[in-house]
C-alpha positions as a LaTeX table, in Angstrom:
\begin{tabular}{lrrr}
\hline
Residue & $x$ (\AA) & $y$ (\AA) & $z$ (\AA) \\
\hline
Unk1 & 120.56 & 84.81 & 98.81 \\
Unk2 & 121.63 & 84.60 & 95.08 \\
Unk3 & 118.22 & 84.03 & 92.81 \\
Unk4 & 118.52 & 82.61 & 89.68 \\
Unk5 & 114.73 & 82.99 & 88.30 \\
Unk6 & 115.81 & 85.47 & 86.09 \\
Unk7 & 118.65 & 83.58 & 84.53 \\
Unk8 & 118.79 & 84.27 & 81.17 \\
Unk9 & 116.26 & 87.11 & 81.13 \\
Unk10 & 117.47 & 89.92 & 78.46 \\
Unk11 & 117.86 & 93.54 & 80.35 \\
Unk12 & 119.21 & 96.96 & 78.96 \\
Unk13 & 120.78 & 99.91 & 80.69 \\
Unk14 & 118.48 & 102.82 & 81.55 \\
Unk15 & 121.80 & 105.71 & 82.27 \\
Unk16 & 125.54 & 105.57 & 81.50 \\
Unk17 & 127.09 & 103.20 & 84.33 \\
Unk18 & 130.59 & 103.80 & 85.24 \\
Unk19 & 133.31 & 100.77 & 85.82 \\
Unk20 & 136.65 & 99.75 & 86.48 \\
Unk21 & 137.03 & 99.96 & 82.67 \\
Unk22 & 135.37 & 103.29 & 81.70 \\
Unk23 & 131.25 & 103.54 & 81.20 \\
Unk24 & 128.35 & 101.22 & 79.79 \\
Unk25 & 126.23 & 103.54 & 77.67 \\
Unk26 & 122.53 & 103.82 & 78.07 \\
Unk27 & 120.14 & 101.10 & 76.38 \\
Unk28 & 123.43 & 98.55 & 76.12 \\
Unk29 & 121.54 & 95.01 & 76.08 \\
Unk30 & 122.78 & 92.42 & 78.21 \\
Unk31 & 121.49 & 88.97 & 79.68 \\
Unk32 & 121.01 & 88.44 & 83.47 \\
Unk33 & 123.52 & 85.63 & 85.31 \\
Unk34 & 121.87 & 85.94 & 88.41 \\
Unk35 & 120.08 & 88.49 & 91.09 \\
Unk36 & 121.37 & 88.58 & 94.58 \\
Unk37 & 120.36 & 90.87 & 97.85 \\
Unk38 & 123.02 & 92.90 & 99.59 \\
Unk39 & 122.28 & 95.06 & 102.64 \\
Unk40 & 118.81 & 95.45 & 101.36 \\
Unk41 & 119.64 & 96.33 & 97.68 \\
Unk42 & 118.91 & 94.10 & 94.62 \\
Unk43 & 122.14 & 93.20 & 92.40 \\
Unk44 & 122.30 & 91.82 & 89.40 \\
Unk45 & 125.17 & 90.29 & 87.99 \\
Unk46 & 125.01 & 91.39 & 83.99 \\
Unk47 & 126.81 & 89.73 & 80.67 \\
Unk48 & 126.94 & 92.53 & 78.34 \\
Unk49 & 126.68 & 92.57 & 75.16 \\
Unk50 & 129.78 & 94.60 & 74.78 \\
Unk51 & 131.74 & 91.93 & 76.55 \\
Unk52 & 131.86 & 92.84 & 79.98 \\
Unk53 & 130.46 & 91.07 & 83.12 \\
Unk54 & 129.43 & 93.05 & 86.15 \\
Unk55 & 127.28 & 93.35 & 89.10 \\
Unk56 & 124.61 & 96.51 & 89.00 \\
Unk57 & 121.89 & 97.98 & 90.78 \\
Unk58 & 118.45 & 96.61 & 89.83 \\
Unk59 & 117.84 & 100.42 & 89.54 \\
Unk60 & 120.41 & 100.29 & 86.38 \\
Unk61 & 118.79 & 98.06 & 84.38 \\
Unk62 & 115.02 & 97.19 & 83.21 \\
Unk63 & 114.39 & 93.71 & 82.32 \\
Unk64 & 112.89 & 93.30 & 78.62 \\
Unk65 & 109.09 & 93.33 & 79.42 \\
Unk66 & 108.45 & 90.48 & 76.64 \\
Unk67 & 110.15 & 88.26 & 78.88 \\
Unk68 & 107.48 & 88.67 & 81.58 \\
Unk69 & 109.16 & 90.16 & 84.69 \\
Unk70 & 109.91 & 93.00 & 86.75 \\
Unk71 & 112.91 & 94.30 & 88.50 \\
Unk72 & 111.12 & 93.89 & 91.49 \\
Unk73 & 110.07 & 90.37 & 91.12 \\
Unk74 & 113.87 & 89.62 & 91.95 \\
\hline
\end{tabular}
């Protein structure tokens, strides 16, 4: 079920993750569309900073603790 609480939230990469298009780099800022479950794993779906839009592991990112949530609230 797609969960939209964290709409808006600011996040940031925590490793390289790799993409149709080549890699995000580690600590890239971004801004949460949406979290979703998926065969018992948390996605988020990500606008980037750098311009691109993708779905990641919850694992991937950490959600910018002055906005009051965790990665496992979603």
């Amino acid at each position: 079920m797609m969960d939209r609480s964290i709409a808006g939230m600011r996040c940031w990469t925590v490793r390289p993750i790799a993409h149709h298009g080549g890699y995000l780099p580690r600590k890239l800022g971004g801004t949460v569309r949406y979290g979703l479950e998926n065969i018992g794993r948390t996605l988020l779906n990500v606008d980037f900073d750098s311009g691109q839009s993708l779905m990641v592991l919850a694992d991937d990112v950490i959600l910018d603790a002055a906005e009051g949530a965790a990665v496992g609230d979603v």
